[in-house]
KEVO-946248 format. One record per residue (C-alpha): residue number from 1; x, y, z. Coordinates in nm, 3 decimals. Layout:
<atoms>
+-----+---------+---------+---------+
|   n |    east |   north |      up |
+-----+---------+---------+---------+
| NUM |       X |       Y |       Z |
...
+-----+---------+---------+---------+
</atoms>
This chain:
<atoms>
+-----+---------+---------+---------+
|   n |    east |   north |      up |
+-----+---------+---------+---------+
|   1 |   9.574 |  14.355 | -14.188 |
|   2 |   9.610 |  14.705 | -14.305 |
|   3 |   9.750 |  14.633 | -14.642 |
|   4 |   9.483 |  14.375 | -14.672 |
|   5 |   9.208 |  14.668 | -14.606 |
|   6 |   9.389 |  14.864 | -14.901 |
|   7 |   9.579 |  15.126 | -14.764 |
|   8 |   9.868 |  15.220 | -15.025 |
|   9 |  10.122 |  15.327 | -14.763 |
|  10 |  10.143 |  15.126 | -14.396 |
|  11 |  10.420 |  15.231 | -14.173 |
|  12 |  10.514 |  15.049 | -13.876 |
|  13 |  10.683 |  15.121 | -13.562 |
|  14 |  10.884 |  14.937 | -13.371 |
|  15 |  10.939 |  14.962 | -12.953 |
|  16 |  11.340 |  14.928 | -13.054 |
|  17 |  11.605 |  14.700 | -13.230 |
|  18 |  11.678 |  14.349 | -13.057 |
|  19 |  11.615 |  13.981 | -13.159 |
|  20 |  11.246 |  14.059 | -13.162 |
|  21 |  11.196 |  14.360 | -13.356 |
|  22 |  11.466 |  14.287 | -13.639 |
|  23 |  11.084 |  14.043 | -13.716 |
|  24 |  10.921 |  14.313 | -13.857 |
|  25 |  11.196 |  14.267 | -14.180 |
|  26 |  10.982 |  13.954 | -14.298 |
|  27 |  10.636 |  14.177 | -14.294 |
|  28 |  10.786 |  14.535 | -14.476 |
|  29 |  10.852 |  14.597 | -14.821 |
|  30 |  11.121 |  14.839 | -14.745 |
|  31 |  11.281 |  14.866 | -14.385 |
|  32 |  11.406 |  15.161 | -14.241 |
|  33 |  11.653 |  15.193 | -13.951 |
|  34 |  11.694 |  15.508 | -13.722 |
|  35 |  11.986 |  15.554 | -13.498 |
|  36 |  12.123 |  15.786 | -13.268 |
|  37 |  12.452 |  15.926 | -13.258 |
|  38 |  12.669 |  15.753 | -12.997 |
|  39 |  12.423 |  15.479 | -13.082 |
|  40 |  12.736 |  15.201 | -12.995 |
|  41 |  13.000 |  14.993 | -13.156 |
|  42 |  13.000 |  14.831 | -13.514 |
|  43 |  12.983 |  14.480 | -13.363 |
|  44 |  12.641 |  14.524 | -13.161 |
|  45 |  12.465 |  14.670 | -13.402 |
|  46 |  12.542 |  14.314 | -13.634 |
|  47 |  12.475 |  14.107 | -13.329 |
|  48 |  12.084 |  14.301 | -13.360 |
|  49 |  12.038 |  14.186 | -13.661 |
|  50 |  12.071 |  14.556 | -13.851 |
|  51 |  12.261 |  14.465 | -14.120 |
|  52 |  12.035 |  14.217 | -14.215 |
|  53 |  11.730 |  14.386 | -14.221 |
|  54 |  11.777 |  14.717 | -14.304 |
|  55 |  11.709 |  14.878 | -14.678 |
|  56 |  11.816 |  15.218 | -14.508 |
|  57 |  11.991 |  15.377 | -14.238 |
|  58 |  11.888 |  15.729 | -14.102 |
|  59 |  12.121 |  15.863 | -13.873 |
|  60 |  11.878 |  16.113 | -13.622 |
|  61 |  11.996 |  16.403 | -13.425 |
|  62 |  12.224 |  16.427 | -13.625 |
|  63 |  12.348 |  16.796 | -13.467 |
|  64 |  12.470 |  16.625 | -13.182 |
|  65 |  12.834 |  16.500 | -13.117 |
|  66 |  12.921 |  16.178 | -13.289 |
|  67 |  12.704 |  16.180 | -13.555 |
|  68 |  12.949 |  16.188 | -13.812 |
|  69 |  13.144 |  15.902 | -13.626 |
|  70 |  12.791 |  15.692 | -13.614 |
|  71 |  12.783 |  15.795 | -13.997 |
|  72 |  13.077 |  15.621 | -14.051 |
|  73 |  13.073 |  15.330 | -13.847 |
|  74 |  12.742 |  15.239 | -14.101 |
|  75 |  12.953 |  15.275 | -14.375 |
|  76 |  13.227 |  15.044 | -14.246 |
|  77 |  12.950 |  14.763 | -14.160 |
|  78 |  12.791 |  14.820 | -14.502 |
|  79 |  13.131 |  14.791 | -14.612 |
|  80 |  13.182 |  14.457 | -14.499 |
|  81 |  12.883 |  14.301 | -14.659 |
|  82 |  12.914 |  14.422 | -14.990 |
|  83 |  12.966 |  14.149 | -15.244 |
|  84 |  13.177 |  14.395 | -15.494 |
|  85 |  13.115 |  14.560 | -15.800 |
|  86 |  13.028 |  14.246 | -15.995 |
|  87 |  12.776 |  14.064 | -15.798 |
|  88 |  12.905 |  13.775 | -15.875 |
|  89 |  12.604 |  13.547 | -15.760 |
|  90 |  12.398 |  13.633 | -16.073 |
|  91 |  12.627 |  13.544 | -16.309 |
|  92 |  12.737 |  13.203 | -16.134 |
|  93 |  12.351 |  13.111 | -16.201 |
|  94 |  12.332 |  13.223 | -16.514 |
|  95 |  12.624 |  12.968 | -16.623 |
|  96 |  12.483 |  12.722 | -16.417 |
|  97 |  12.161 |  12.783 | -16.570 |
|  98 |  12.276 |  12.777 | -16.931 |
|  99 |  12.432 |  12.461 | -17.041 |
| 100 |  12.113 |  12.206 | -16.978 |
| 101 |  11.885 |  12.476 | -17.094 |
| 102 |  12.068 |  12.549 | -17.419 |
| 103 |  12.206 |  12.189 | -17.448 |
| 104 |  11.821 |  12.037 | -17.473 |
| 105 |  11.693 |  12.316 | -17.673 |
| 106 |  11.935 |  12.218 | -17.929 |
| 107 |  11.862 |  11.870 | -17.848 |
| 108 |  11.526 |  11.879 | -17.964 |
| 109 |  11.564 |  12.121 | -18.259 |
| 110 |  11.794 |  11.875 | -18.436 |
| 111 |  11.709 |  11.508 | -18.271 |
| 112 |  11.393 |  11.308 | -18.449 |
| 113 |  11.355 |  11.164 | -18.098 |
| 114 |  11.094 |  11.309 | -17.820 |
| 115 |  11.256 |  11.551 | -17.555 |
| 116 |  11.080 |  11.593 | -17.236 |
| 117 |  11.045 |  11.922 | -17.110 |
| 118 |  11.207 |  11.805 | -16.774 |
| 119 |  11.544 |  11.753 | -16.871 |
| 120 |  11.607 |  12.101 | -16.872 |
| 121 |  11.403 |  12.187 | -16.551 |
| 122 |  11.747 |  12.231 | -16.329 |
| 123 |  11.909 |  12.492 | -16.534 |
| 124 |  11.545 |  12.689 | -16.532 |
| 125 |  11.545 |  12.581 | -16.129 |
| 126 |  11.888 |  12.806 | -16.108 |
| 127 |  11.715 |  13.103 | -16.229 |
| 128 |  11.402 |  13.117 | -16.005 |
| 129 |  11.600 |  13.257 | -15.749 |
| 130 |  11.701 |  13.605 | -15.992 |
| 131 |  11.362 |  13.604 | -16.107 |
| 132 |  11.261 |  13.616 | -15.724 |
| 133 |  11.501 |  13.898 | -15.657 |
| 134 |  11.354 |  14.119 | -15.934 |
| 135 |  10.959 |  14.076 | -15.868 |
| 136 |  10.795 |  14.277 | -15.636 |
| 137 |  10.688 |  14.092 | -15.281 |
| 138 |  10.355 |  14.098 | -15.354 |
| 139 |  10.353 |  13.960 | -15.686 |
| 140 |  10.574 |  13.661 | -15.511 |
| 141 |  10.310 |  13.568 | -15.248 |
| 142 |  10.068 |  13.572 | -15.538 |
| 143 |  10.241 |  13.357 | -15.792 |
| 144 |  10.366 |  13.110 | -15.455 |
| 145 |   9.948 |  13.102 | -15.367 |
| 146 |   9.886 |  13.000 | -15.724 |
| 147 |  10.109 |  12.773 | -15.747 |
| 148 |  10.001 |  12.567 | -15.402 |
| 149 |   9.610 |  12.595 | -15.558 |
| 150 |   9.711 |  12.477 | -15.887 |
| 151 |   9.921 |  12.134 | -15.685 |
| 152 |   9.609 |  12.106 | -15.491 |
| 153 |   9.415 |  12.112 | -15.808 |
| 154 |   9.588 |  11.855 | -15.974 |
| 155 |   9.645 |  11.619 | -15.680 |
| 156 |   9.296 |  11.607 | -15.624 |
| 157 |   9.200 |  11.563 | -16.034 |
| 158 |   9.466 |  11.279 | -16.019 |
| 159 |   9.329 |  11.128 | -15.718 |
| 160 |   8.929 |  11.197 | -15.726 |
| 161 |   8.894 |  11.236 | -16.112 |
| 162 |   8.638 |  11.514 | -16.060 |
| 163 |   8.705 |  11.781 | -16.355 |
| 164 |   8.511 |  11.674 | -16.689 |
| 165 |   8.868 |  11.750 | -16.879 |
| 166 |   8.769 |  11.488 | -17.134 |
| 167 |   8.525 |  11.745 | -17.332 |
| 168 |   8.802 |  11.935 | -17.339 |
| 169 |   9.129 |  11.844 | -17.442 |
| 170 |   9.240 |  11.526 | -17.749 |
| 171 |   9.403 |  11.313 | -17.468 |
| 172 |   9.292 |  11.287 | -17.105 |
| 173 |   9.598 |  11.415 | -16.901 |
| 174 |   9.497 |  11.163 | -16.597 |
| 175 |   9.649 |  10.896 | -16.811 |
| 176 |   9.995 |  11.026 | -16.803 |
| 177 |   9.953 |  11.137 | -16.406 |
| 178 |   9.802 |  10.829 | -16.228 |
| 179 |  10.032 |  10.457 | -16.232 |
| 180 |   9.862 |  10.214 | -16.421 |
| 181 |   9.881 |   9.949 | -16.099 |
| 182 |   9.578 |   9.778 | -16.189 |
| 183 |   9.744 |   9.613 | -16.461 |
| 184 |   9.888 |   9.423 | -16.138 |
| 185 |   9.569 |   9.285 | -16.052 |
| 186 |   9.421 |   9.244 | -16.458 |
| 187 |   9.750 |   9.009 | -16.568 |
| 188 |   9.845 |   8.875 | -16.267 |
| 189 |  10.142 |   8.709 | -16.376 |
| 190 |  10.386 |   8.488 | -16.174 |
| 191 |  10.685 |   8.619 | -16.045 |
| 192 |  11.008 |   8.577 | -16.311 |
| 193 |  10.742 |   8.655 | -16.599 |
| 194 |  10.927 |   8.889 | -16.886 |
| 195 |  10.720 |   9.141 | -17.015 |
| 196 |  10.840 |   9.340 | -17.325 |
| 197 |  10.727 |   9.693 | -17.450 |
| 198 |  10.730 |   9.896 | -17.738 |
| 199 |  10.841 |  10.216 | -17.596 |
| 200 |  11.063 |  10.300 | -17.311 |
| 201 |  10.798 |  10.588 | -17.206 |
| 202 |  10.537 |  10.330 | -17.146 |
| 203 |  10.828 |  10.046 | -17.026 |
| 204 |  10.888 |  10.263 | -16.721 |
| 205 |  10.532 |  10.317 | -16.620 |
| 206 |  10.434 |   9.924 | -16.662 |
| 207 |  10.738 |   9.828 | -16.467 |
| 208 |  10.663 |  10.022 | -16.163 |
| 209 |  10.292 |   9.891 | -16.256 |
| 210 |  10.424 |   9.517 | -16.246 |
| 211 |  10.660 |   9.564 | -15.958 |
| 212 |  10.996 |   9.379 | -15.918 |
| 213 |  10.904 |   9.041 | -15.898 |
| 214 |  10.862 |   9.080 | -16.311 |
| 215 |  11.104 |   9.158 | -16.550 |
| 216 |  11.051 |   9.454 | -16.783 |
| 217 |  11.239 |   9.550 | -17.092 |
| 218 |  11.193 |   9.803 | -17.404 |
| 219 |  11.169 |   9.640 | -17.707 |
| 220 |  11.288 |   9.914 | -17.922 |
| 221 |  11.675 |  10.075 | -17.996 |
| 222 |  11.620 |  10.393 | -17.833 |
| 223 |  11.542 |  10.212 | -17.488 |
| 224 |  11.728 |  10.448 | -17.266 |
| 225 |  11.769 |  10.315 | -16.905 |
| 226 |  11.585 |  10.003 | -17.003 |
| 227 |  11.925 |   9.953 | -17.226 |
| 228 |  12.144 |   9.981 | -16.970 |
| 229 |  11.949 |   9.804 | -16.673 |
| 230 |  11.780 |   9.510 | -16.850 |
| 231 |  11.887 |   9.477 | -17.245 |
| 232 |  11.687 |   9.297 | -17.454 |
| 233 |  12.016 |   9.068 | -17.633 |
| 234 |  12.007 |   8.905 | -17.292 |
| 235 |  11.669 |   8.759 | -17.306 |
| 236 |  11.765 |   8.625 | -17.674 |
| 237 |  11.563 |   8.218 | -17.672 |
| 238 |  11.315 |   8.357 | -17.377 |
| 239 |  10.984 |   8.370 | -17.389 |
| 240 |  10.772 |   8.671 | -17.298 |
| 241 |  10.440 |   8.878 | -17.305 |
| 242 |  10.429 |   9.191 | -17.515 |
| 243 |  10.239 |   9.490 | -17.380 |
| 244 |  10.146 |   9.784 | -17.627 |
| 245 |   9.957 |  10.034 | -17.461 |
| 246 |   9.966 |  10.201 | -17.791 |
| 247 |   9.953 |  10.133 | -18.179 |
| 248 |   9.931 |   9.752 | -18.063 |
| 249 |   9.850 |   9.677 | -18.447 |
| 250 |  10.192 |   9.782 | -18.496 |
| 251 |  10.370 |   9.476 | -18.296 |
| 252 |  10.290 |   9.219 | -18.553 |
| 253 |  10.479 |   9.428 | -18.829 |
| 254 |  10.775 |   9.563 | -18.606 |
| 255 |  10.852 |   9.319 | -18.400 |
| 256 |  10.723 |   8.961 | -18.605 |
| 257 |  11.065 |   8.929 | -18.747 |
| 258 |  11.247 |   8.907 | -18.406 |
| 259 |  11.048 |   8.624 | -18.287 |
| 260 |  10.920 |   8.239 | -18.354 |
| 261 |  10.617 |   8.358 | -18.337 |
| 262 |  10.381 |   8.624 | -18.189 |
| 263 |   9.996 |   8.556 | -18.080 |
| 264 |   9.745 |   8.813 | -17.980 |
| 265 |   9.613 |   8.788 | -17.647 |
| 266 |   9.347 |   9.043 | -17.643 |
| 267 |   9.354 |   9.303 | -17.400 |
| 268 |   9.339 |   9.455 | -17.084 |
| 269 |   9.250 |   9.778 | -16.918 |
| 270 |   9.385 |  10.024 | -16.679 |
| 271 |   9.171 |  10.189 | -16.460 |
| 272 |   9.123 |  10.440 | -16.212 |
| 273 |   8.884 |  10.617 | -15.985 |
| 274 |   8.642 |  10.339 | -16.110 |
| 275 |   8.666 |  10.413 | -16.473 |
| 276 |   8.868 |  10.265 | -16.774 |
| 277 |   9.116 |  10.484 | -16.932 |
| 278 |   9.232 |  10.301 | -17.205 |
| 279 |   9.325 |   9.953 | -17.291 |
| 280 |   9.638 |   9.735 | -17.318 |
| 281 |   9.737 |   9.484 | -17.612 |
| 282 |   9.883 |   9.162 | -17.492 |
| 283 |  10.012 |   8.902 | -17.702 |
| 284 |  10.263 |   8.577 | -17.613 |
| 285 |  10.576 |   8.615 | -17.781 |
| 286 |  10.741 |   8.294 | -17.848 |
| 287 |  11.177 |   8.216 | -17.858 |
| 288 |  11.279 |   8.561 | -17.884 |
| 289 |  11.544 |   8.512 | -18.178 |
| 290 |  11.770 |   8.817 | -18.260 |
| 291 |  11.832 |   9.173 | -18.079 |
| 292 |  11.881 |   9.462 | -18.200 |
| 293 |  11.662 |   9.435 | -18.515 |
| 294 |  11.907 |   9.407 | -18.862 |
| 295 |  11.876 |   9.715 | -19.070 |
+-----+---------+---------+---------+
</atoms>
């Protein structure tokens, strides 16, 4: 309460040291311990918690007999904690912390394909603790009450659609952070239905948009998990639908050769919070003939 009134320097006072008053760690920027010579063994003063919370040790009194014994009984405890001369727990999450960092960077300097900014998101998750370590408290409670505002923000943009972001930005960012489930409801298609799509971006959201009950595959020879779970070779002589939630004038040309034939179906929307955001191409693909494309 006083630091929130804007004093620059709060002290507080504790009645003692026990399982209680070690507490008063978690509201201090800097805790200091006072003790008295003849103060006690090595072993009760861990079981209080001191070594834990204390940033400094003053012995008082220190005239008295034993305070150069208390002086070194500190030492020995501080002794015990010490990691060594290396700290070694920086460094092990710095090389943690480097290969998928480094690895994707290159990645997407040399690759044609897309890289998503998420595959490297555990090596930068190994380095929030060191960045922790070296910011002030203060600064941390600020950047952790940001951060809960800004997931509020979102969550509620996602869910109630309420911030005008269209006027403001070339593609409307609720697209990529809602599920396109109505397209459940617009194609309702039988269960054991195929449904093919261009891009394995869009194949994962309109498979978790379709559900189980229909099978979804990427129709393209970077299909990443779609590959592996559900190839396209295996659906050579099936019949399917062919979803393009984008460049749909682009199926006809890129995908004409691999089948009997390929009608357009028109389209259907996805919506949300009562509005369209964009619409799907459909056609009917017919005898799916060859996999992967020659060339």
């Amino acid at each position: 309460m006083l630091d929130a009134v804007g004093f620059e320097w709060v002290l507080i006072e504790t009645v003692g040291v026990g399982q209680v008053e070690v507490e008063v760690a978690g509201a201090a920027d800097t805790t200091l311990v006072v003790v008295n010579p003849g103060w006690g063994d090595a072993v009760q003063a861990a079981k209080a918690g001191l070594l834990e919370i204390a940033d400094v040790f003053v012995v008082n009194k220190a005239d008295r007999p034993g305070a150069d014994a208390t002086y070194r009984d500190i030492q020995g405890m501080l002794a015990l904690g010490e990691r060594g001369p290396d700290e070694w727990r920086p460094w092990l999450l710095c090389c943690l912390a480097a290969p998928p960092i480094v690895l994707f960077a290159l990645v997407s300097a040399w690759s044609r394909q897309r890289v998503l900014f998420h595959w490297a998101a555990p090596g930068y998750l190994m380095l929030f603790p060191l960045i922790g370590g070296m910011l002030p408290r203060r600064v941390m409670l600020g950047t952790a009450a940001f951060v809960v505002l800004a997931v509020l923000v979102v969550a509620t943009q996602v869910r109630l659609d309420w911030l005008p972001l269209r006027a403001f930005v070339r593609t409307d960012p609720v697209i990529e952070g809602v599920d396109w489930t109505s397209l459940r409801d617009e194609l309702a298609l039988p269960p054991g239905s195929i449904v093919g799509v261009p891009n394995w971006r869009e194949a994962g959201k309109i498979a978790y948009a379709l559900g189980p009950e229909v099978t979804t595959i990427c129709l393209n020879r970077d299909a990443r998990q779609f590959g592996i779970a559900e190839p396209a070779q295996r659906f050579i002589g099936d019949d399917m639908l062919i979803l393009a939630p984008e460049h749909g004038e682009r199926v006809l040309a890129e995908l004409g050769g691999m089948f009997e034939a390929i009608e357009p179906r028109g389209s259907v929307p996805v919506r949300h919070a009562g509005r369209t955001l964009f619409n799907v191409a459909v056609f009917h693909a017919s005898h799916l003939r060859v996999w992967p494309p020659p060339g």
